[in-house]
PDB file of N, H, CA, C and O in Angstrom:
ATOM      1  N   UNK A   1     211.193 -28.559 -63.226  1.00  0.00           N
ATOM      2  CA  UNK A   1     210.033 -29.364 -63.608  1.00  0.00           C
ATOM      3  C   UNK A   1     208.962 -28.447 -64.189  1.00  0.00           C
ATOM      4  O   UNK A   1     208.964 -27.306 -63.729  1.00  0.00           O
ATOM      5  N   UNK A   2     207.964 -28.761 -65.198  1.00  0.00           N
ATOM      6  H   UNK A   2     207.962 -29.688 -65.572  1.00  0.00           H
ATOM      7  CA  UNK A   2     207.741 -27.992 -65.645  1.00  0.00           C
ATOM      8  C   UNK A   2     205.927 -28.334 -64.864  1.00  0.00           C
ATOM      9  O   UNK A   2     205.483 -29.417 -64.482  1.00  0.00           O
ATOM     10  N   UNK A   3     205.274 -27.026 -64.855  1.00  0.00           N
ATOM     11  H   UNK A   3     205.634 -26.147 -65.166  1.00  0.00           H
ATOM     12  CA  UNK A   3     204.213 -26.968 -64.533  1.00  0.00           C
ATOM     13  C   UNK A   3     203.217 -26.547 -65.400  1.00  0.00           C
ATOM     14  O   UNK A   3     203.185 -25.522 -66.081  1.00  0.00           O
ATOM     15  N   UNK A   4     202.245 -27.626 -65.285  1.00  0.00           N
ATOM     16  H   UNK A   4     202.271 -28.459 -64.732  1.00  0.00           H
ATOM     17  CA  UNK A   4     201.272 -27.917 -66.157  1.00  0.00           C
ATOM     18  C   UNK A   4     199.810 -27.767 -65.503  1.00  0.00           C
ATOM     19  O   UNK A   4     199.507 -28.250 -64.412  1.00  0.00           O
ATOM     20  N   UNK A   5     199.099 -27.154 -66.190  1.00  0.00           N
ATOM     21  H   UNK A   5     199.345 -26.762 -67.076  1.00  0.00           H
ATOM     22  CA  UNK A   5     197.436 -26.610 -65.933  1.00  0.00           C
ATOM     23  C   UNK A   5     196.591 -28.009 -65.911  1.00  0.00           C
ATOM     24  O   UNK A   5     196.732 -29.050 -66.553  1.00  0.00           O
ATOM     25  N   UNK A   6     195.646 -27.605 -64.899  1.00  0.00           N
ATOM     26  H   UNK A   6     195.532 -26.760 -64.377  1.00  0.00           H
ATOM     27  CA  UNK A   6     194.582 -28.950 -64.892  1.00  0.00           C
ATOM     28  C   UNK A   6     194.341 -29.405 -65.998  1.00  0.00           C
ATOM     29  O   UNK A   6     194.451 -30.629 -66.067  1.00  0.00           O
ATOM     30  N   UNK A   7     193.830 -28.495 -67.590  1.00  0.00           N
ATOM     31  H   UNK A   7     193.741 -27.501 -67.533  1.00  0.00           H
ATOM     32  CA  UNK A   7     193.423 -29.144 -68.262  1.00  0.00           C
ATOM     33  C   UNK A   7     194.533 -29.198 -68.823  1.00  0.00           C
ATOM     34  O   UNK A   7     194.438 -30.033 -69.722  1.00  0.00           O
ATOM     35  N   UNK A   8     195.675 -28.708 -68.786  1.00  0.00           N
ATOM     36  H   UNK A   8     195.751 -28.030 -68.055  1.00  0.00           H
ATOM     37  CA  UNK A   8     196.377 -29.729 -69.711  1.00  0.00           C
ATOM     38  C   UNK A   8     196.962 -31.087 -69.332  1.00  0.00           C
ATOM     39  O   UNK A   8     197.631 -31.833 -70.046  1.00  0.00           O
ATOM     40  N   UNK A   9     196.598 -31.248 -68.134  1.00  0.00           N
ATOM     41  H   UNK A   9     196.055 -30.642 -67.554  1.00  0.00           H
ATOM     42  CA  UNK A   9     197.037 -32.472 -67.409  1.00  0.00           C
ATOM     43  C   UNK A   9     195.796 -33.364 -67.845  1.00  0.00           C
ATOM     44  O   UNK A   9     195.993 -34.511 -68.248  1.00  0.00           O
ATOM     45  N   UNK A  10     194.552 -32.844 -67.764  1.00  0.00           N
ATOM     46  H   UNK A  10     194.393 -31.913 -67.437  1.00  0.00           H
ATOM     47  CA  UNK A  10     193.094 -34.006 -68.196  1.00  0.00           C
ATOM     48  C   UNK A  10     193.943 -34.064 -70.129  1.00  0.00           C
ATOM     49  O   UNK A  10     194.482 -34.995 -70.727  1.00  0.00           O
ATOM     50  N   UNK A  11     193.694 -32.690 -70.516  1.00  0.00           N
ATOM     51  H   UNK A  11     193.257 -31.934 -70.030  1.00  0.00           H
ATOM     52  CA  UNK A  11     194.205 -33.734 -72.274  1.00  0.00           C
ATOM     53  C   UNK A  11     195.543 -34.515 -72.363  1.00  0.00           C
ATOM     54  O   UNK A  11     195.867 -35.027 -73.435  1.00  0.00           O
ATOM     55  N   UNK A  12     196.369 -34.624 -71.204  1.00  0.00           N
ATOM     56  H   UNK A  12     196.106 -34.208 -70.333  1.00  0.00           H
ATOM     57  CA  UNK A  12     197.597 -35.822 -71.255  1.00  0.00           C
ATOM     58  C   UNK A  12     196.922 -37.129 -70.997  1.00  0.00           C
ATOM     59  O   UNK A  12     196.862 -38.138 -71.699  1.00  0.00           O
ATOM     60  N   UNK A  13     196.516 -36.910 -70.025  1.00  0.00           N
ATOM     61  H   UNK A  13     196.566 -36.090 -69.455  1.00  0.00           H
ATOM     62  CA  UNK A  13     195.846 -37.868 -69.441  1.00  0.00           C
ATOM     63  C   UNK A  13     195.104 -38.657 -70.382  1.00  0.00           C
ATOM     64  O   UNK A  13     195.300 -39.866 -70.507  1.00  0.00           O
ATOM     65  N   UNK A  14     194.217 -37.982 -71.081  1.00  0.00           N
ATOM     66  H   UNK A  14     194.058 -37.000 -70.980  1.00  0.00           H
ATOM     67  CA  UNK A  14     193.330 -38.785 -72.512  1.00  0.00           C
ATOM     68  C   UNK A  14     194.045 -39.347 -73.674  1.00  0.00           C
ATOM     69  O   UNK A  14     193.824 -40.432 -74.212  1.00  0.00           O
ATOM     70  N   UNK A  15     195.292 -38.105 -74.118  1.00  0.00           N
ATOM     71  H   UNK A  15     195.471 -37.224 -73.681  1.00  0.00           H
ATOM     72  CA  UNK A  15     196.265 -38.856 -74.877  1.00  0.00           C
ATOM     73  C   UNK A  15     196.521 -40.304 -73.914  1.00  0.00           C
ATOM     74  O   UNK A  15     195.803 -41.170 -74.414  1.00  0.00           O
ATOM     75  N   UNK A  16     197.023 -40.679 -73.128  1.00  0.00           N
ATOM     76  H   UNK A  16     197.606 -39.975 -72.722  1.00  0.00           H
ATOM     77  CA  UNK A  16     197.372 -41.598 -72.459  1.00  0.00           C
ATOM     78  C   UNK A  16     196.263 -42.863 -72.394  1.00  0.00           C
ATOM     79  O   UNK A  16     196.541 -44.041 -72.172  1.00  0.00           O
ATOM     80  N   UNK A  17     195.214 -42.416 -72.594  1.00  0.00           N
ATOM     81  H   UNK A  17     194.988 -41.459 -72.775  1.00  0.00           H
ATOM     82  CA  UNK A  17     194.033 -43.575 -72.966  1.00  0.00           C
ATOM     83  C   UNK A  17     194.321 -43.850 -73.898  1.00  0.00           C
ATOM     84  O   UNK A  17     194.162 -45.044 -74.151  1.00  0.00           O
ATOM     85  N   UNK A  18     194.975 -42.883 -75.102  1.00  0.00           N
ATOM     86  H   UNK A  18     195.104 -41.913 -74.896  1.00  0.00           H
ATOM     87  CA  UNK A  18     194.900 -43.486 -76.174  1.00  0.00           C
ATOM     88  C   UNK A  18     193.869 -42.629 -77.376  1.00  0.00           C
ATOM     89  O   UNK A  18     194.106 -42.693 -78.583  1.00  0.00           O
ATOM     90  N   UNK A  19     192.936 -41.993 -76.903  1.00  0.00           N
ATOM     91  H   UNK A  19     192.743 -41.941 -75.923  1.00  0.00           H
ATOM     92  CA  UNK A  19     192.195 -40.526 -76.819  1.00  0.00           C
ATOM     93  C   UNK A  19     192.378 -39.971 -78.629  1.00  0.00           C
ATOM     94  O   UNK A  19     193.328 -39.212 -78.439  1.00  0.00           O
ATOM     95  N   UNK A  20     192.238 -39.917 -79.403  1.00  0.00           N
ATOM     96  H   UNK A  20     191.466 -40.533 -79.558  1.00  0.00           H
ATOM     97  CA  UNK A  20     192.208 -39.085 -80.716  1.00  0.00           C
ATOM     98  C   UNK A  20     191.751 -37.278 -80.073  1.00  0.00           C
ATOM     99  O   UNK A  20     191.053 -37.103 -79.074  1.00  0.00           O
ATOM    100  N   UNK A  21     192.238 -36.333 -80.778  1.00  0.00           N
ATOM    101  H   UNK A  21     192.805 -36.475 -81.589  1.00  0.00           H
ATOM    102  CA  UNK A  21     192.358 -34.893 -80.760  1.00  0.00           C
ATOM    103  C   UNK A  21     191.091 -34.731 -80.487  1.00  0.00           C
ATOM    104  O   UNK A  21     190.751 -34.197 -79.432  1.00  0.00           O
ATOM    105  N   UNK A  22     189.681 -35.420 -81.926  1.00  0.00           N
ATOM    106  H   UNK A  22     189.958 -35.854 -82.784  1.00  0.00           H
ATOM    107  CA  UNK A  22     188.754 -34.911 -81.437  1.00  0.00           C
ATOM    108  C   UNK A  22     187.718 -35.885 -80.696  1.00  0.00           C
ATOM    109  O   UNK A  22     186.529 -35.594 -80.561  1.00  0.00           O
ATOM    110  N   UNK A  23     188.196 -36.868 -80.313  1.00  0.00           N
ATOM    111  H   UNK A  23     189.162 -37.104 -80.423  1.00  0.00           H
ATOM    112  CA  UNK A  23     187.886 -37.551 -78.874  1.00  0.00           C
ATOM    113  C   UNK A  23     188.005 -36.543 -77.596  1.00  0.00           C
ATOM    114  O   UNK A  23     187.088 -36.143 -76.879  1.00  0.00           O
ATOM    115  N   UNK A  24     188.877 -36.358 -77.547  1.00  0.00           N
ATOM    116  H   UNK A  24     189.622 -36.684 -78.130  1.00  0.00           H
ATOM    117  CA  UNK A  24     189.321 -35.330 -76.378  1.00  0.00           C
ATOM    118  C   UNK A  24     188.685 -34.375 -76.194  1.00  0.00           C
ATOM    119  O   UNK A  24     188.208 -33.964 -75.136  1.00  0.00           O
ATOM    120  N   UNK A  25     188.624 -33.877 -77.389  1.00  0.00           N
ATOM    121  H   UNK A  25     189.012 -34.210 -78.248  1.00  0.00           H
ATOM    122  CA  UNK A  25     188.000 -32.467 -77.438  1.00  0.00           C
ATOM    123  C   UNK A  25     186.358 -32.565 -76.777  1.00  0.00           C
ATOM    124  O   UNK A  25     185.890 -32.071 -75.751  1.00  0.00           O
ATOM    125  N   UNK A  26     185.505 -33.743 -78.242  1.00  0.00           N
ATOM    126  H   UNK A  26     185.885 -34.144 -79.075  1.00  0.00           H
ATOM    127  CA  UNK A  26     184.105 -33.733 -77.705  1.00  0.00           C
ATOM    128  C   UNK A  26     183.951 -34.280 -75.560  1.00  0.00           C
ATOM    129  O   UNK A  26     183.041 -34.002 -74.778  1.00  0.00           O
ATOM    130  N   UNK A  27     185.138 -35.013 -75.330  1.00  0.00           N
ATOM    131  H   UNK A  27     185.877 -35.239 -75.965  1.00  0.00           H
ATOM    132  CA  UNK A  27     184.951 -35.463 -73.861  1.00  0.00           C
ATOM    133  C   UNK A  27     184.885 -34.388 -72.641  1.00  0.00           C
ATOM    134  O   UNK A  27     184.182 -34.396 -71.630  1.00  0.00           O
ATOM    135  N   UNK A  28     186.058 -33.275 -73.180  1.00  0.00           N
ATOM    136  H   UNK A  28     186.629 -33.269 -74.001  1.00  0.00           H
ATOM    137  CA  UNK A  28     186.000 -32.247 -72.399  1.00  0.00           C
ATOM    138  C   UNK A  28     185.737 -31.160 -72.767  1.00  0.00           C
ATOM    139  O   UNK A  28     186.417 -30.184 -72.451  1.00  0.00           O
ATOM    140  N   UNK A  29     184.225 -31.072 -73.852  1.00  0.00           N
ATOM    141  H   UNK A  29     183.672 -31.865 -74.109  1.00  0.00           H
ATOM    142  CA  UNK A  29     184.197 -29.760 -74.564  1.00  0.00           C
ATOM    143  C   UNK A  29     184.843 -28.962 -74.565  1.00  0.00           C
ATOM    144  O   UNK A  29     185.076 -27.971 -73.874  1.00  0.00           O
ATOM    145  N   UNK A  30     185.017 -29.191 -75.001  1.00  0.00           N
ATOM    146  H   UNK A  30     184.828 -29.997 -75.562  1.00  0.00           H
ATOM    147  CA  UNK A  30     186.192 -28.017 -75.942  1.00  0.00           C
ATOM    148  C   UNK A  30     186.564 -28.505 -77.064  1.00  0.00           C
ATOM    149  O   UNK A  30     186.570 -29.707 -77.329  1.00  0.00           O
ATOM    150  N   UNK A  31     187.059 -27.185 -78.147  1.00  0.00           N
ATOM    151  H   UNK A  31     187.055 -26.209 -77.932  1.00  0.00           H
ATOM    152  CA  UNK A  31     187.131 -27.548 -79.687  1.00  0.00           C
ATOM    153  C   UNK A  31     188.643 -28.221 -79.750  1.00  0.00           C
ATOM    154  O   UNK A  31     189.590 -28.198 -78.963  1.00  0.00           O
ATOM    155  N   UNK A  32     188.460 -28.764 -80.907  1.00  0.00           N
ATOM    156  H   UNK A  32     187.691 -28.782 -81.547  1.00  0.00           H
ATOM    157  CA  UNK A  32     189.708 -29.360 -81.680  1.00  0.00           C
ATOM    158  C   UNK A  32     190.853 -28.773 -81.421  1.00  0.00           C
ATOM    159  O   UNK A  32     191.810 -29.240 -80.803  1.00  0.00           O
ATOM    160  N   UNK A  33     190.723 -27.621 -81.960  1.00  0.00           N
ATOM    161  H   UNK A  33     189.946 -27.242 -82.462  1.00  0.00           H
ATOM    162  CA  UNK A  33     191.615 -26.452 -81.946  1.00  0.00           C
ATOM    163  C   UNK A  33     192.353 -26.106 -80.509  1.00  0.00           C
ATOM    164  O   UNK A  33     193.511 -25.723 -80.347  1.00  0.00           O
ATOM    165  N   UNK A  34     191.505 -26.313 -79.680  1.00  0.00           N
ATOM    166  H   UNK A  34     190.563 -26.623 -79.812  1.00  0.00           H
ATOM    167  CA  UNK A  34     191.891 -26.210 -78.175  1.00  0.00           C
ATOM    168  C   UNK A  34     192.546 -27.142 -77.816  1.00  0.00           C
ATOM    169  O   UNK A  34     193.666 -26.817 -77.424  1.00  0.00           O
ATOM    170  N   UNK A  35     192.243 -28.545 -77.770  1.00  0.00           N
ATOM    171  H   UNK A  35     191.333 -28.809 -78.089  1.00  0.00           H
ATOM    172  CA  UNK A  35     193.131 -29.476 -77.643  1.00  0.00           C
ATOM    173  C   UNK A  35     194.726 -29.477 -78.554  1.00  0.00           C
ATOM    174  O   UNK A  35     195.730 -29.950 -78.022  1.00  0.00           O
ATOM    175  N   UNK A  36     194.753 -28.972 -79.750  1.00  0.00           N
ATOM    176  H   UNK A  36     193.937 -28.587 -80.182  1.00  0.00           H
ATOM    177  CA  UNK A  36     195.744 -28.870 -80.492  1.00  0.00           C
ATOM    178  C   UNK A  36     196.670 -27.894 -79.620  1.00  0.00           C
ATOM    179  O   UNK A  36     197.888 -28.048 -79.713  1.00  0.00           O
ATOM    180  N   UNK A  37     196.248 -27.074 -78.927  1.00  0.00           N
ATOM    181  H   UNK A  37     195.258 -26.949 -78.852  1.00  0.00           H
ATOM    182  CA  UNK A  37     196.926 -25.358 -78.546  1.00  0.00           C
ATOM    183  C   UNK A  37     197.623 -26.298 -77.195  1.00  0.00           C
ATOM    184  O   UNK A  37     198.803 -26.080 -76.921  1.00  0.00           O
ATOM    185  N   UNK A  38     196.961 -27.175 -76.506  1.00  0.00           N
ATOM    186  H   UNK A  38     196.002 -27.352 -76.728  1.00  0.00           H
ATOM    187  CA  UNK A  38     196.715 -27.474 -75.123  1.00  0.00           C
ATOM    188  C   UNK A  38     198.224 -28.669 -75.552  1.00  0.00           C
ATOM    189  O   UNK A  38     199.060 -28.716 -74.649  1.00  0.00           O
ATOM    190  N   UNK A  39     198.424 -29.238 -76.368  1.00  0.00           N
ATOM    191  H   UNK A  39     197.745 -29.201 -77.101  1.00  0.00           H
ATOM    192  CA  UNK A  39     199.155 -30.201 -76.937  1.00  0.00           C
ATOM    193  C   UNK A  39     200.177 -29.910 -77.260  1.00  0.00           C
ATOM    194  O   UNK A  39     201.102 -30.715 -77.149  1.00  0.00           O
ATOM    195  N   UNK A  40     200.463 -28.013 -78.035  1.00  0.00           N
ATOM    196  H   UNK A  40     199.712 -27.359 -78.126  1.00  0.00           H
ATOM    197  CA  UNK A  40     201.787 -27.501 -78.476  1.00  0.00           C
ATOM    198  C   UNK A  40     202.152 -27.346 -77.508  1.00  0.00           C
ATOM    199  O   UNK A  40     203.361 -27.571 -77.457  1.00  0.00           O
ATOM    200  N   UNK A  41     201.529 -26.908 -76.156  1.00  0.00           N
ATOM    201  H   UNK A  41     200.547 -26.725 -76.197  1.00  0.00           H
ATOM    202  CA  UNK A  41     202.095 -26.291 -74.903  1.00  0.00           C
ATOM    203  C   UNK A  41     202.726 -27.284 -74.178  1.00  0.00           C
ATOM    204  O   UNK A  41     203.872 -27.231 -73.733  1.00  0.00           O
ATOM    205  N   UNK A  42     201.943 -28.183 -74.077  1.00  0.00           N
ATOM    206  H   UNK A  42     201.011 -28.226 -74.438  1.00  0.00           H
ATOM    207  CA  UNK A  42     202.630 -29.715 -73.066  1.00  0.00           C
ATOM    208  C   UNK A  42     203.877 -29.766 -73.468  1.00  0.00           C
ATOM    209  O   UNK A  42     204.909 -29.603 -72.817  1.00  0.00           O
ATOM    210  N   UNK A  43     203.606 -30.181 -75.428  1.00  0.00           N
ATOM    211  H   UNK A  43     202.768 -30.313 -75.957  1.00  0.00           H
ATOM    212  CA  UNK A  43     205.291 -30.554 -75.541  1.00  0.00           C
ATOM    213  C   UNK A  43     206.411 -29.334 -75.758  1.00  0.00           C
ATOM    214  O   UNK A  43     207.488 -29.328 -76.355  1.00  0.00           O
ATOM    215  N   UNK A  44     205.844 -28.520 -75.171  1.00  0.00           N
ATOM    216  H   UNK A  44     204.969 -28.525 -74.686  1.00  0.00           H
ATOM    217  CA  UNK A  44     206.722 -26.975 -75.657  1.00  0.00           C
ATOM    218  C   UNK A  44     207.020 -27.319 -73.972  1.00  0.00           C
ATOM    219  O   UNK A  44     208.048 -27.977 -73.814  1.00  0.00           O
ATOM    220  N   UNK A  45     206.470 -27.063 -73.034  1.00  0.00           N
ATOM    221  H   UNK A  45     205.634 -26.528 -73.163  1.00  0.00           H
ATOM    222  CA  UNK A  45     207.008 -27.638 -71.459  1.00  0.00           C
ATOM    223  C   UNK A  45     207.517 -28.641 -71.439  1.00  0.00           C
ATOM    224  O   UNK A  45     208.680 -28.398 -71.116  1.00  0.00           O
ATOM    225  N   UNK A  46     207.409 -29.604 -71.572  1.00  0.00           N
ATOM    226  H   UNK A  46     206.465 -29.801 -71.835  1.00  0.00           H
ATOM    227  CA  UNK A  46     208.051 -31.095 -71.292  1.00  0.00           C
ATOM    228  C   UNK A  46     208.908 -31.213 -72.141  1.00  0.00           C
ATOM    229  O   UNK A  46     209.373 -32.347 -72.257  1.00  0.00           O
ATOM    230  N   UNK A  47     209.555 -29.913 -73.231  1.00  0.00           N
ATOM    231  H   UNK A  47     209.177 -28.992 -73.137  1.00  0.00           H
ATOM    232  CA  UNK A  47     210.384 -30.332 -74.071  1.00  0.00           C
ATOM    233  C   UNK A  47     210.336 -31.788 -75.212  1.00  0.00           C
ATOM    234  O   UNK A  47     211.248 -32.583 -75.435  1.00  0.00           O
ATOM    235  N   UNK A  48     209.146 -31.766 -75.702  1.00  0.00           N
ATOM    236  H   UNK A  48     208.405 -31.120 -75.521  1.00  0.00           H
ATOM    237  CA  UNK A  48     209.271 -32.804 -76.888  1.00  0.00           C
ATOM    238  C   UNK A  48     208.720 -32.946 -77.929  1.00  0.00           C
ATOM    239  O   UNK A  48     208.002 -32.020 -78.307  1.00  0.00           O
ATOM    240  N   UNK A  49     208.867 -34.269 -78.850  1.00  0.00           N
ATOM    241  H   UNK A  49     209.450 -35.021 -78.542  1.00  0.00           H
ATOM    242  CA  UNK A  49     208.386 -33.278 -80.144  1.00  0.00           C
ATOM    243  C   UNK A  49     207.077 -34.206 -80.703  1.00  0.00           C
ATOM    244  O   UNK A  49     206.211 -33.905 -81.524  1.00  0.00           O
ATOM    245  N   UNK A  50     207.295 -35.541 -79.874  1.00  0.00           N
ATOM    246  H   UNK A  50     207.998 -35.785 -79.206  1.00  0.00           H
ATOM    247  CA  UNK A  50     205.794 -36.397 -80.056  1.00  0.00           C
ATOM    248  C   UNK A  50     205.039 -36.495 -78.698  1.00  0.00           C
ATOM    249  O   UNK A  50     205.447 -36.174 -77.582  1.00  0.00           O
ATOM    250  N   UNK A  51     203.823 -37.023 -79.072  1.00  0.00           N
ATOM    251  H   UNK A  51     203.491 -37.284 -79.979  1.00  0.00           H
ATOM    252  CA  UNK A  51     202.236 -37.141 -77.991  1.00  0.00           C
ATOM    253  C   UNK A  51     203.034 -38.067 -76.891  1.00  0.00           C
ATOM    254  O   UNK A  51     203.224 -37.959 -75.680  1.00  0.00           O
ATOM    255  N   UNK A  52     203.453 -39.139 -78.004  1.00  0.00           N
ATOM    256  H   UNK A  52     203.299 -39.226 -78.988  1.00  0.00           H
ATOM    257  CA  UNK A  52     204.170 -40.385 -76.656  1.00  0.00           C
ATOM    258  C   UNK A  52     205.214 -39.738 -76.086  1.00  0.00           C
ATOM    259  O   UNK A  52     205.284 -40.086 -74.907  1.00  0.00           O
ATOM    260  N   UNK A  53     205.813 -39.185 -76.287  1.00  0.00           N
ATOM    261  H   UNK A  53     205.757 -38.901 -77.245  1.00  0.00           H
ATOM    262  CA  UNK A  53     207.300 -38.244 -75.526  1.00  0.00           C
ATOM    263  C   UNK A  53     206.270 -37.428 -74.596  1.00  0.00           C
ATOM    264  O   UNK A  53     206.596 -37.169 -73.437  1.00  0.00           O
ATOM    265  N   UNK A  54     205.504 -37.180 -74.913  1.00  0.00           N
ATOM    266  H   UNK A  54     205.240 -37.390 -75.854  1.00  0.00           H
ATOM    267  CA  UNK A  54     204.969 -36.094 -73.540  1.00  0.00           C
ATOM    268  C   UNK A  54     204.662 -36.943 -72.507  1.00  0.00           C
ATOM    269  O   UNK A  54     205.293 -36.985 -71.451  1.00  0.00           O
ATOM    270  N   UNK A  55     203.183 -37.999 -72.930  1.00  0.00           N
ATOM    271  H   UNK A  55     202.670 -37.965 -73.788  1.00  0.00           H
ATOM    272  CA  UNK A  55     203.291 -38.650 -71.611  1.00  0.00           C
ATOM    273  C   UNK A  55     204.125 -39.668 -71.328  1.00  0.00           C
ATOM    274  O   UNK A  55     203.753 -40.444 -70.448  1.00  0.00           O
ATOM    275  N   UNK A  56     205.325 -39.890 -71.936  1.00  0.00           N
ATOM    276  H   UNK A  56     205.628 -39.260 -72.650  1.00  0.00           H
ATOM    277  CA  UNK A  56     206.226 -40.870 -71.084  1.00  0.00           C
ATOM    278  C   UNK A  56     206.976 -39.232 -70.247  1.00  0.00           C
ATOM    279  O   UNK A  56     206.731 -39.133 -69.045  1.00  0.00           O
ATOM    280  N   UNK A  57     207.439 -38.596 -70.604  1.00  0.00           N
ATOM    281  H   UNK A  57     207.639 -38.677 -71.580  1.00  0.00           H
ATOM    282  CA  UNK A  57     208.036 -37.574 -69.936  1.00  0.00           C
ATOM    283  C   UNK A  57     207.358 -36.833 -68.593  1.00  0.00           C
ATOM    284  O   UNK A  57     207.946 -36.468 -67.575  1.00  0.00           O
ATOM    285  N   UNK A  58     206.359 -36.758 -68.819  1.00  0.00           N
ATOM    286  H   UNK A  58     205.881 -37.053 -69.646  1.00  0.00           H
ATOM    287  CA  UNK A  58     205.260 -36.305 -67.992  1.00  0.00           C
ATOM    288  C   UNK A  58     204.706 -36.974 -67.119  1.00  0.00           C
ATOM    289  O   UNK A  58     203.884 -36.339 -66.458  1.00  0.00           O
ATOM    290  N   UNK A  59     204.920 -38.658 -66.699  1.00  0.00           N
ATOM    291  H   UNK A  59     205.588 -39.173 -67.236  1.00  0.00           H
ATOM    292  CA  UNK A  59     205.000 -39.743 -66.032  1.00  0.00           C
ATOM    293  C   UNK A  59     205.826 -40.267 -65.224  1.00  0.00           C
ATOM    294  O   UNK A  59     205.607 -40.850 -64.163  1.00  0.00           O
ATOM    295  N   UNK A  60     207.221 -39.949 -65.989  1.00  0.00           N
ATOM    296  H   UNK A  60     207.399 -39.476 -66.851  1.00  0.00           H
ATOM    297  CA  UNK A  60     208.515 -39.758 -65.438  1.00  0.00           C
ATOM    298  C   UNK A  60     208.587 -38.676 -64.974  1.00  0.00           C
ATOM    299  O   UNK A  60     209.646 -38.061 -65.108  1.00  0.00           O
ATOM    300  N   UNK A  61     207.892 -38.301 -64.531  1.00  0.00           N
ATOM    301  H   UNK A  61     207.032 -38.800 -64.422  1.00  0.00           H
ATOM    302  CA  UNK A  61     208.694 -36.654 -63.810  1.00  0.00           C
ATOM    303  C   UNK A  61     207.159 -36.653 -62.884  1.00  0.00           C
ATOM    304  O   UNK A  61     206.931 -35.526 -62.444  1.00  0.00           O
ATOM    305  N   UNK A  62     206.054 -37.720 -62.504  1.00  0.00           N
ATOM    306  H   UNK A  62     206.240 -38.636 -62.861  1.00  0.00           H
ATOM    307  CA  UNK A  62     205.240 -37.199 -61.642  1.00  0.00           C
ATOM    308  C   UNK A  62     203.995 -36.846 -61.986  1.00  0.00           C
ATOM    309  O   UNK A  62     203.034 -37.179 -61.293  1.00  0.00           O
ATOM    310  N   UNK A  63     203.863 -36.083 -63.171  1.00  0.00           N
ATOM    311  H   UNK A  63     204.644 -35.812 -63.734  1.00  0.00           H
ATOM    312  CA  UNK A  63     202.846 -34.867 -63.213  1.00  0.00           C
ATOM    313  C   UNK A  63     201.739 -35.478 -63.822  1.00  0.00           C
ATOM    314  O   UNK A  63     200.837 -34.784 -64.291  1.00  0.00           O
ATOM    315  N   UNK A  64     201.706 -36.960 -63.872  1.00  0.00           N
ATOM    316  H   UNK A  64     202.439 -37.524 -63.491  1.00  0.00           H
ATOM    317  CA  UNK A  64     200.517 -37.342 -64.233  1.00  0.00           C
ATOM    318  C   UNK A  64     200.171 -39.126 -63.668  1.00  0.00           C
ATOM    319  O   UNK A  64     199.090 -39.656 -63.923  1.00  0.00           O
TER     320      UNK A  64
END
């Protein structure tokens, strides 16, 4: 199972609202760019290659 950092669990979590990149970003200051980095990593852990594949994967397995 793959283990995932608080904030990358808060920017799943916002994807999962439904959340735009720089929605996310201005909610949990932090830049664009950060959320983008925070986003390759999720689906580079959870193995996938879209936003919705992470948090259905990442739901199914618990971690959010």
């Amino acid at each position: 199972v793959a283990e995932l950092t608080p904030m990358q669990i808060k920017v799943l979590l916002a994807v999962l609202d439904g959340q735009l990149n720089k929605q996310i970003a201005h909610g949990l200051g932090i830049s664009e760019a950060t959320v983008k980095a925070h986003m390759t990593a999720i689906m580079r852990k959870l193995d996938v290659s879209r936003r919705a594949e992470a948090v259905y994967a990442a739901s199914k397995r618990g971690l959010i």
